[in-house]
TORZATI-20374 format. One record per atom (N, C-alpha, C): residue in one letter; x, y negated, z negated. Coordinates in steps of 0.02 Angstrom, whole numbers, padded with zeros to 5 digits, always signed. Layout:
AXYZ;...
end
This chain:
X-02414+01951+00393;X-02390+02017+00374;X-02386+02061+00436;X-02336+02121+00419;X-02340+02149+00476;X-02378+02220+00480;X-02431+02250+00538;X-02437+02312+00516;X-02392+02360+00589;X-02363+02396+00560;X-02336+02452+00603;X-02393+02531+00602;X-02403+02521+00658;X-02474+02588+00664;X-02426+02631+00722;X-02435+02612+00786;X-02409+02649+00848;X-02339+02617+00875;X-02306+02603+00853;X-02246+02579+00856;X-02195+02629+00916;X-02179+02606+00961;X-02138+02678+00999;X-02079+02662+00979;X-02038+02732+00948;X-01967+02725+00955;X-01939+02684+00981;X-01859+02671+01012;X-01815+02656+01029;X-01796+02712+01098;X-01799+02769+01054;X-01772+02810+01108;X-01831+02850+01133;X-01888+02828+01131;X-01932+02855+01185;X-01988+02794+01222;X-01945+02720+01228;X-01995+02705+01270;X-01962+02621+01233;X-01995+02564+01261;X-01978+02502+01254;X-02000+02476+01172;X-01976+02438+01142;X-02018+02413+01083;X-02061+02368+01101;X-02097+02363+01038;X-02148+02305+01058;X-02128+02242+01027;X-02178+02209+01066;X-02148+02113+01045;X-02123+02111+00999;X-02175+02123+00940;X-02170+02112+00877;X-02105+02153+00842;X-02074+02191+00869;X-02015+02226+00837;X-01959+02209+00865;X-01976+02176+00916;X-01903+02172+00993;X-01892+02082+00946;X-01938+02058+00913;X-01926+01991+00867;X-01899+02009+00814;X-01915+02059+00759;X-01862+02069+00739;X-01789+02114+00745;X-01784+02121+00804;X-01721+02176+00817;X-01685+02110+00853;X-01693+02061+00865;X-01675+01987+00897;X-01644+01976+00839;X-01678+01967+00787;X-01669+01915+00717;X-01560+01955+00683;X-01596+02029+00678;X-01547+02073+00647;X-01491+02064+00685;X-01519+02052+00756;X-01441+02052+00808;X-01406+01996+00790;X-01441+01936+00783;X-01431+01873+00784;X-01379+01869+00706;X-01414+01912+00656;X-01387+01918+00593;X-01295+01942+00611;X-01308+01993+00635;X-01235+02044+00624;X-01188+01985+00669;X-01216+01965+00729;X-01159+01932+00774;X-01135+01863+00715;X-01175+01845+00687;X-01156+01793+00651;X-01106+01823+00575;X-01105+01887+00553;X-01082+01918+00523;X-00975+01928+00563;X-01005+01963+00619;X-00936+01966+00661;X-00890+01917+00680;X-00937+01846+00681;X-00901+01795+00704;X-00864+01786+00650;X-00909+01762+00573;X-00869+01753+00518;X-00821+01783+00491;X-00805+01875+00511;X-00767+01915+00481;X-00706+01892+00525;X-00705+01869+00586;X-00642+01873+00629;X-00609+01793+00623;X-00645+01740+00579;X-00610+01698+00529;X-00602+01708+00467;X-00620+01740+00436;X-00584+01740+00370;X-00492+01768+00379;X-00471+01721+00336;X-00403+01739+00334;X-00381+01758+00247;X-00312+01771+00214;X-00306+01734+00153;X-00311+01689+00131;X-00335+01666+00078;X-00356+01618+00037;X-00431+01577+00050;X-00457+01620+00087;X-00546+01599+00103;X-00576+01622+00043;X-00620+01592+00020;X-00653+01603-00037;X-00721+01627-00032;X-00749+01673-00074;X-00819+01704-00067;X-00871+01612-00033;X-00853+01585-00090;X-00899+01494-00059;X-00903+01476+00000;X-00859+01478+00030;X-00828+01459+00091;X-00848+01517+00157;X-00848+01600+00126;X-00882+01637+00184;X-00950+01628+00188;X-00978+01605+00143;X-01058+01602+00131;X-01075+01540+00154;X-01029+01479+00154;X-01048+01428+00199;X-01029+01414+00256;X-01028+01461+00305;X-00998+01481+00354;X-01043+01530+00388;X-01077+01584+00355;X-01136+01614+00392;X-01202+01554+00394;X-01175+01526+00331;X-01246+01466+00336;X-01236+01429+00405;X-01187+01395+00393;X-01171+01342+00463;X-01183+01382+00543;X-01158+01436+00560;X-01170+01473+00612;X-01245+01485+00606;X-01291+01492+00572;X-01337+01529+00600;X-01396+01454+00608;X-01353+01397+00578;X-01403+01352+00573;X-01390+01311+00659;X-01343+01314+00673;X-01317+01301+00724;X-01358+01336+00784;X-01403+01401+00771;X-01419+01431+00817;X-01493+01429+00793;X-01536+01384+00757;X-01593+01373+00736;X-01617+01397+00697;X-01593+01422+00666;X-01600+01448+00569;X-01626+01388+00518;X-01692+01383+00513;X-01719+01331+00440;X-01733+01391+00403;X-01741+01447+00374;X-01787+01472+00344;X-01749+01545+00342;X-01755+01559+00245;X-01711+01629+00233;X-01753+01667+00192;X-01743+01736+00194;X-01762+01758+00136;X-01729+01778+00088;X-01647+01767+00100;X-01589+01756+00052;X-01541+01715+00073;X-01513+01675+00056;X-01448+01642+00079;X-01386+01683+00073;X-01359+01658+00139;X-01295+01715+00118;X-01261+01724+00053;X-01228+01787+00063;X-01188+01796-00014;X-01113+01830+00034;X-01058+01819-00017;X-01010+01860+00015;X-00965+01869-00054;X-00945+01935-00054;X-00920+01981-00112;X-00845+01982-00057;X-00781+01982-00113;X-00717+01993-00115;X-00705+02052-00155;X-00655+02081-00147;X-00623+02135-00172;X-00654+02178-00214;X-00621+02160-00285;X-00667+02226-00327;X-00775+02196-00344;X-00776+02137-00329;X-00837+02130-00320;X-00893+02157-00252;X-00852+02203-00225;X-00905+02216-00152;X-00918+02284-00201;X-00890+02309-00248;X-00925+02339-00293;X-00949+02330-00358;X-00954+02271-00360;X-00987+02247-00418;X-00986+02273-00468;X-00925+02254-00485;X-00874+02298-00554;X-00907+02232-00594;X-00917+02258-00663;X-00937+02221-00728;X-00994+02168-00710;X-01046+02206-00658;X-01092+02151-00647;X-01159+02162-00689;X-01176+02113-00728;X-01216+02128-00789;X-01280+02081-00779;X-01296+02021-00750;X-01351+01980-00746;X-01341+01950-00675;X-01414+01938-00657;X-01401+01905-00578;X-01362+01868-00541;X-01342+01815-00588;X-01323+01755-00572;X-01227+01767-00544;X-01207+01828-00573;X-01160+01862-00553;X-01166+01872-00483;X-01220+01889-00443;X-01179+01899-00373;X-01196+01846-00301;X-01205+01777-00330;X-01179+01713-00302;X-01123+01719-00290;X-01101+01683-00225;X-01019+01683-00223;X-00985+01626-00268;X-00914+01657-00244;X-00903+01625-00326;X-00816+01613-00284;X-00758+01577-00335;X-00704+01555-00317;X-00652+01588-00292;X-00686+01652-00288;X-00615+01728-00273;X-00589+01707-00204;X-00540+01742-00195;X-00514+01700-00133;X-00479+01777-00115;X-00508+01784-00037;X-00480+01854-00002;X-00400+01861+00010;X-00382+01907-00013;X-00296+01932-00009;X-00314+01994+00050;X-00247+01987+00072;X-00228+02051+00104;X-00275+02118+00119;X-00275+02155+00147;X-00276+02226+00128;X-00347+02231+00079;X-00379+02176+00075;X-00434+02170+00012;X-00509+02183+00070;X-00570+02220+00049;X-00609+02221+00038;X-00660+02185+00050;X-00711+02163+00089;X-00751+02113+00088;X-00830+02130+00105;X-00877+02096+00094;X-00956+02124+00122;X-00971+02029+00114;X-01000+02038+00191;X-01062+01964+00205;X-01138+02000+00214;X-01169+01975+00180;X-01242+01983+00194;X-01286+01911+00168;X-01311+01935+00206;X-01375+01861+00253;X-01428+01899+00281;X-01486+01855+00269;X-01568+01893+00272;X-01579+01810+00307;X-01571+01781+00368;X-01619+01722+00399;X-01683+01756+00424;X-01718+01701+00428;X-01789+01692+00461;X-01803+01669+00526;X-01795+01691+00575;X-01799+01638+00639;X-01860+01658+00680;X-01901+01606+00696;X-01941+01600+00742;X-02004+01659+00697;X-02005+01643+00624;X-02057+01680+00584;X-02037+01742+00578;X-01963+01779+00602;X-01960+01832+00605;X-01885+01863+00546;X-01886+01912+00483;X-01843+01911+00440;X-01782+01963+00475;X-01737+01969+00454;X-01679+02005+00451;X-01649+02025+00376;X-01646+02055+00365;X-01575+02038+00295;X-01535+02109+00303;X-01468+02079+00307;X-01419+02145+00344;X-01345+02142+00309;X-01313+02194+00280;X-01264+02194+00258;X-01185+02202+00303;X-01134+02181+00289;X-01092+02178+00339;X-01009+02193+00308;X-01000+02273+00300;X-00932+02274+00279;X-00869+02256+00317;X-00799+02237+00275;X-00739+02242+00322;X-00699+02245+00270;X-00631+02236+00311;X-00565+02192+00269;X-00510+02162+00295;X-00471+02137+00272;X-00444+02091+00301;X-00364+02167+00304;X-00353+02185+00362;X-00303+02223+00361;X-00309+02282+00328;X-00279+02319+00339;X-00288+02400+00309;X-00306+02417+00239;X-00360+02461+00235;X-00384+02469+00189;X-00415+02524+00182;X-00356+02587+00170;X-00400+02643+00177;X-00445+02674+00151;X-00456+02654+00094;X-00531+02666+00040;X-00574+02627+00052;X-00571+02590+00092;X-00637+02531+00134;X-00657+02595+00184;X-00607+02579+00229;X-00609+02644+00310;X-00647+02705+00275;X-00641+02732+00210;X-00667+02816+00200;X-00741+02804+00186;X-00740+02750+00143;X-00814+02732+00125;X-00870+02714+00173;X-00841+02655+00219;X-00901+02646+00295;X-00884+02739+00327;X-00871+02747+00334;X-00870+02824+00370;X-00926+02875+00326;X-00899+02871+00267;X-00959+02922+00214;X-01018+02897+00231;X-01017+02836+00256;X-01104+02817+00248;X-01153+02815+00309;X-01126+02863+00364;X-01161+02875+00402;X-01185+02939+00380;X-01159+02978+00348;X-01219+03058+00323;X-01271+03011+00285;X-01276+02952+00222;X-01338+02934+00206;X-01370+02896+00257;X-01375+02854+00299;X-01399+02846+00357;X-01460+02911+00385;X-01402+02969+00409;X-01446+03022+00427;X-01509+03051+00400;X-01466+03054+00321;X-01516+03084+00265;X-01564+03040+00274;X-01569+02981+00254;X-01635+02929+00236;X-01682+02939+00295;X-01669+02945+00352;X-01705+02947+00389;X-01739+02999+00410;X-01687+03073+00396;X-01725+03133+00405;X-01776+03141+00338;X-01775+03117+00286;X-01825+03139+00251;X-01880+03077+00244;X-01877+03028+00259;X-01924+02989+00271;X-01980+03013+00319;X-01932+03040+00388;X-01970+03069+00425;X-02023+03141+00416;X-01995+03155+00352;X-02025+03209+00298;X-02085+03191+00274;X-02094+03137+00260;X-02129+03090+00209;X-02131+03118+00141;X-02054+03116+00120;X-02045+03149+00049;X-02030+03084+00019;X-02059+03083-00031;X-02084+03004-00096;X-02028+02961-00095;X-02016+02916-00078;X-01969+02883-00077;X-01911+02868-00140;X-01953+02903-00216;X-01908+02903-00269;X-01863+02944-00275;X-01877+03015-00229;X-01858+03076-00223;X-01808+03061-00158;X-01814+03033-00128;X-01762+03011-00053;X-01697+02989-00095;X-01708+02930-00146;X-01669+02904-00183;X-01633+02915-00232;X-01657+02993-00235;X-01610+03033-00288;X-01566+03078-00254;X-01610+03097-00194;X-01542+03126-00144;X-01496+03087-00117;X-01496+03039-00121;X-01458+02986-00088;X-01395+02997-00151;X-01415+02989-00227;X-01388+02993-00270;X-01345+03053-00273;X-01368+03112-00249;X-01338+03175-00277;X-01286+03163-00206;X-01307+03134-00147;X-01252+03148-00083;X-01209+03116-00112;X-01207+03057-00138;X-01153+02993-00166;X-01092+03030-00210;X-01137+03069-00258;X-01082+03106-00312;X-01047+03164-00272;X-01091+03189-00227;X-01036+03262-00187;X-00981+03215-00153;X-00993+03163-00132;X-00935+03133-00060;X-00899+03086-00122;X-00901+03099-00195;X-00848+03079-00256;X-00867+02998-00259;X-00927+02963-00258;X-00917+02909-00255;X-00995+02854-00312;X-00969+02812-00327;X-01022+02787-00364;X-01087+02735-00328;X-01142+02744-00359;X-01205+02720-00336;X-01199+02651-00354;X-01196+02589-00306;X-01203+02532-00332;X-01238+02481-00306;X-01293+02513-00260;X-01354+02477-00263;X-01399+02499-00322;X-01360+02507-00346;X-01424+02520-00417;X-01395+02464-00462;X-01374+02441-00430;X-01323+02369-00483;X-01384+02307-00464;X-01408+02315-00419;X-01459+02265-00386;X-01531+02268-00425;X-01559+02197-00432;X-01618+02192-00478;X-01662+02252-00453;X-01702+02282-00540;X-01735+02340-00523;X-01714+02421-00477;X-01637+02415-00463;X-01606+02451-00435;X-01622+02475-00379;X-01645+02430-00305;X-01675+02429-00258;X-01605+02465-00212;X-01647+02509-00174;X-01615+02533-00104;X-01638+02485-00042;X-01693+02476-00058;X-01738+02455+00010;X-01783+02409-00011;X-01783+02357+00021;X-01863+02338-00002;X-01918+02307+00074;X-01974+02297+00083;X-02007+02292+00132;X-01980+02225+00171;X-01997+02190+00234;X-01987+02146+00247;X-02068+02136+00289;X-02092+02072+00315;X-02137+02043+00352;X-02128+01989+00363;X-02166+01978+00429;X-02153+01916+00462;X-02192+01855+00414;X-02162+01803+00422;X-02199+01757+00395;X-02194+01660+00419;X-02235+01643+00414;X-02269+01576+00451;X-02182+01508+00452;X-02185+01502+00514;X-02149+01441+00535;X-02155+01353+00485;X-02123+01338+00466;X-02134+01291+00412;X-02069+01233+00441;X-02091+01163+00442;X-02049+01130+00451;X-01994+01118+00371;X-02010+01132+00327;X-01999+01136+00277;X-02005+01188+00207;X-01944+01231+00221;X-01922+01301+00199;X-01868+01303+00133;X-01919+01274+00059;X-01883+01283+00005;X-01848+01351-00007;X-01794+01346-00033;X-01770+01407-00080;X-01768+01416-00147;X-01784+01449-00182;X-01787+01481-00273;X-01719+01527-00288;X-01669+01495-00323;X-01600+01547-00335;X-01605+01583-00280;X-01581+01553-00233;X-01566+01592-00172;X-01612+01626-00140;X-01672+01627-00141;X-01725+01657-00113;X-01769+01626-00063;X-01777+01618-00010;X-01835+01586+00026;X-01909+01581-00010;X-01941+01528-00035;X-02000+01543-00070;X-02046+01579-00026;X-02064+01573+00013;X-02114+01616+00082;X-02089+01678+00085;X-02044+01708+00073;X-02027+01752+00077;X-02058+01812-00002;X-02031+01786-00047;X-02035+01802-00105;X-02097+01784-00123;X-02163+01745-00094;X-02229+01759-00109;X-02256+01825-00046;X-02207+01827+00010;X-02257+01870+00032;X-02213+01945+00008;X-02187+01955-00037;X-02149+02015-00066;X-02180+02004-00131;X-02219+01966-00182;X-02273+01953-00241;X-02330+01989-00203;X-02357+01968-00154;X-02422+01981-00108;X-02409+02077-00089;X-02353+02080-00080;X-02381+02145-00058;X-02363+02210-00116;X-02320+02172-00155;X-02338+02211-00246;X-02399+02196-00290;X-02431+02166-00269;X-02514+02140-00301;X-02547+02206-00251;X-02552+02205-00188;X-02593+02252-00149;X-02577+02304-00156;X-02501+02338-00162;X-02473+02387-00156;X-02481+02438-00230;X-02484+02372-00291;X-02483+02406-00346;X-02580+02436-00360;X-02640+02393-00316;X-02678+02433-00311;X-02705+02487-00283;X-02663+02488-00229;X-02648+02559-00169;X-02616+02623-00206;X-02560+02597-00257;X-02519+02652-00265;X-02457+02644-00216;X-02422+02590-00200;X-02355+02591-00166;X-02327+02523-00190;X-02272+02540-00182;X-02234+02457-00197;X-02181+02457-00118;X-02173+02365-00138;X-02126+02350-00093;X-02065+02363-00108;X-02031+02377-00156;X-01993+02391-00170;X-01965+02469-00181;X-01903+02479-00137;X-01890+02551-00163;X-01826+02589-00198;X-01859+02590-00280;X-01815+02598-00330;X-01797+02673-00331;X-01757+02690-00403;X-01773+02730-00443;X-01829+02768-00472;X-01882+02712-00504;X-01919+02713-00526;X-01971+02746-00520;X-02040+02757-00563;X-02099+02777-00542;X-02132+02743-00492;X-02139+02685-00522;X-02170+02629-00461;X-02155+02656-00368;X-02103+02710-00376;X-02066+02713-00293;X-02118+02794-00294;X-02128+02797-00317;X-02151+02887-00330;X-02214+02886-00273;X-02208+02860-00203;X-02256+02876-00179;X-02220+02887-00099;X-02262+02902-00048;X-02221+02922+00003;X-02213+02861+00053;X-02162+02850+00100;X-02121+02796+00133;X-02213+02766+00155;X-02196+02691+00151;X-02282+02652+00159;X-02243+02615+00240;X-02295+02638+00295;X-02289+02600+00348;X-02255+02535+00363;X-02214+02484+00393;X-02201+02428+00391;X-02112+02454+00393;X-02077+02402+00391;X-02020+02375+00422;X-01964+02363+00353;X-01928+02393+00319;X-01896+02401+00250;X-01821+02392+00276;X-01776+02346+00253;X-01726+02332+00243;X-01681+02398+00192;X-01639+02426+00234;X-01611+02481+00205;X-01538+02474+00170;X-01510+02488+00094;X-01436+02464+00117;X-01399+02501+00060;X-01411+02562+00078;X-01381+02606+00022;X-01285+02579+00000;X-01252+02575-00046;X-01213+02551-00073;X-01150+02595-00108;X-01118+02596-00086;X-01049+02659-00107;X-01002+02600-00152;X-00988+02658-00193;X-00910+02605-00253;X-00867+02659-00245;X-00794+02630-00245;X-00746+02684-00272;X-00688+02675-00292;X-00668+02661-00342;X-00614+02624-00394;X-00626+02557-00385;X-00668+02502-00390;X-00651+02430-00371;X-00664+02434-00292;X-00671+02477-00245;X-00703+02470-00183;X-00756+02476-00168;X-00819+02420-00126;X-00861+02442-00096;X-00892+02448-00044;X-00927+02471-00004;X-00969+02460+00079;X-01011+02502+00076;X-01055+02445+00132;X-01109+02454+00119;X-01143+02437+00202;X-01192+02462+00233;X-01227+02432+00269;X-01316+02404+00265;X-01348+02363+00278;X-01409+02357+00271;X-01431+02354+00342;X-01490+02359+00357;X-01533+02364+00433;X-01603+02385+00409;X-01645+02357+00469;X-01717+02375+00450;X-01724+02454+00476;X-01775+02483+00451;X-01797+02551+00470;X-01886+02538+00486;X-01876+02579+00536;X-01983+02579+00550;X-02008+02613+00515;X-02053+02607+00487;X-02109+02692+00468;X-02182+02661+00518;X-02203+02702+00532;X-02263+02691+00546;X-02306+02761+00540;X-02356+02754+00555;X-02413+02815+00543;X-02416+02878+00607;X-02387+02854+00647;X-02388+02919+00690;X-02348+02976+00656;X-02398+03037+00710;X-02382+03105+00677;X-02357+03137+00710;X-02310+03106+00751;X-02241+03128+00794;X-02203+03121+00757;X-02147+03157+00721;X-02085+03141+00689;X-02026+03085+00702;X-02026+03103+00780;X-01973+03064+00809;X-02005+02978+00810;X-02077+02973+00791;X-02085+02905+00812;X-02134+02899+00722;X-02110+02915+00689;X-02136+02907+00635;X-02093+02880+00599;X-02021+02860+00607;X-01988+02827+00575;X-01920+02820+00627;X-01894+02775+00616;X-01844+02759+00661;X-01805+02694+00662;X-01729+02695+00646;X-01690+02630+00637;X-01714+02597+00710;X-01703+02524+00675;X-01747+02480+00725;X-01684+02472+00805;X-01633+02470+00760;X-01594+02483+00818;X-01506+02522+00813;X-01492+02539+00862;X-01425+02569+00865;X-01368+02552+00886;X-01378+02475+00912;X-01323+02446+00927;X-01309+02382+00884;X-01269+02396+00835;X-01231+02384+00787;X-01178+02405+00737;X-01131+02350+00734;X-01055+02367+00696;X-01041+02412+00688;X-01090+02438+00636;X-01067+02508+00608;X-01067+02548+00644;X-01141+02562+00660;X-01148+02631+00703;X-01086+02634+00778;X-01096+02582+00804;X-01041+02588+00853;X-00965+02600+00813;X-00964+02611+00764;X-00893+02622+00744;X-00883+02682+00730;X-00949+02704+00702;X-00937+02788+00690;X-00940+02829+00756;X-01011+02795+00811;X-00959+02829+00896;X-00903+02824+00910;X-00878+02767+00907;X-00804+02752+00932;X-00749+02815+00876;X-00772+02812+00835;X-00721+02882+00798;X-00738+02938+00807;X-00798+02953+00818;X-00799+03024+00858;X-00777+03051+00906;X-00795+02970+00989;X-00750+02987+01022;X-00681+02964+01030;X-00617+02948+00968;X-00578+02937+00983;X-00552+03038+00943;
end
């Protein structure tokens, strides 16, 4: 498990091992994300992008996930009519034009997790383009009030009320238990790394393990809607990936965020890192 106590920023000083391993893992994630987006063509199928982040990342020493990739096509990157889990496996859709897409993949490498979301499309798509753009104000938000340490159920309702002002629908709440975030930790090297419906088992006991502890603390790993979330951001390393819909369109980004216990603001919470896809896309449009 991991504990984050004195963690230094990013932008005030070097990370430490233990975070510079997972800001390795996430890098390792997105580049394998970019490679796959700049093959997909028409007629690639959700199956086929998902076995394709598999093959790349295994290629680069990947045994061990805490999700196997998934990849959503068109009106499924908003998970239109999605009603039971088993719905967002990839499935036979096959990318057109001008369509819509999200890869996300959570590997394990060298004991260390990632799980990171990755929008695009294949050619112009201007309700894709408006949506990654809206979602750098929730970015901001999550982090300025984390750094608040305002309850994380209450973060998640502002997240909600920003969603409806910028006209758009909430669809990480389409996700089991309607998770924004949920914790991540490191966990033990195994020559042999079962998966459960897509889940890394090691993974998913040490996310059992820290809802057994958490539910006697008063925090969960998970951060819903719910009461269960009704407590303030809990130290450690949370996979973030707030989720925009809008007619049949969606994007989305995921990335880890720090909290730790210092009572410096600026180093009390902090994306693990800033060089990635997105964020470099919203510099690049500022300064273009």
């Amino acid at each position: 498990m991991t504990s984050v106590t004195s963690a230094t920023s990013p932008g005030a000083g070097e990370l430490t091992a233990g975070l510079r391993g997972f800001r390795e893992v996430q890098r390792l994630a997105y580049a394998c994300a970019e490679a796959v987006a700049a093959q997909l063509k028409p007629g690639v199928t959700e199956r086929a992008a998902a076995r394709m982040q598999r093959e790349w990342l295994r290629e680069r020493g990947v045994r061990d996930w805490f999700h196997l990739p998934f990849a959503w096509f068109g009106d499924r990157t908003a998970f239109t009519n999605f009603r039971v889990p088993l719905q967002f496996f990839p499935t036979h859709r096959e990318l057109e034009p001008g369509m819509a897409f999200i890869l996300d993949m959570a590997p394990i490498h060298n004991g260390y997790p990632a799980d990171i979301g990755y929008s695009g499309c294949l050619g112009l798509n201007p309700v894709h383009d408006r949506l990654l753009a809206d979602l750098e104000a929730h970015r901001e938000l999550i982090l300025r009030e984390v750094r608040e340490r305002r309850p994380l159920r209450e973060i998640y309702e502002d997240v909600d009320r920003l969603m409806v002002r910028q006209g758009y629908a909430n669809r990480h709440r389409a996700y089991p238990f309607g998770v924004i975030a949920h914790k991540v930790d490191r966990v033990r090297q195994r020559r042999w790394s079962p998966t459960l419906f897509g889940f890394g088992t090691q993974s998913l006991r040490g996310l059992a393990s820290d809802a057994l502890h958490g539910h006697r603390d008063g925090w969960s790993p998970l951060w819903s809607p719910y009461s269960f979330s009704d407590h303030p951001p809990q130290p450690g390393l949370w996979a973030v990936e707030p989720h925009l819909g809008f007619r049949g369109t969606g994007a989305k980004f995921e990335e880890i965020l720090v909290v730790t216990d210092s009572k410096d603001p600026q180093e009390s919470a902090f994306w693990l890192d800033d060089d990635l896809p997105h964020v470099r896309r919203w510099q690049e449009e500022k300064a273009a």
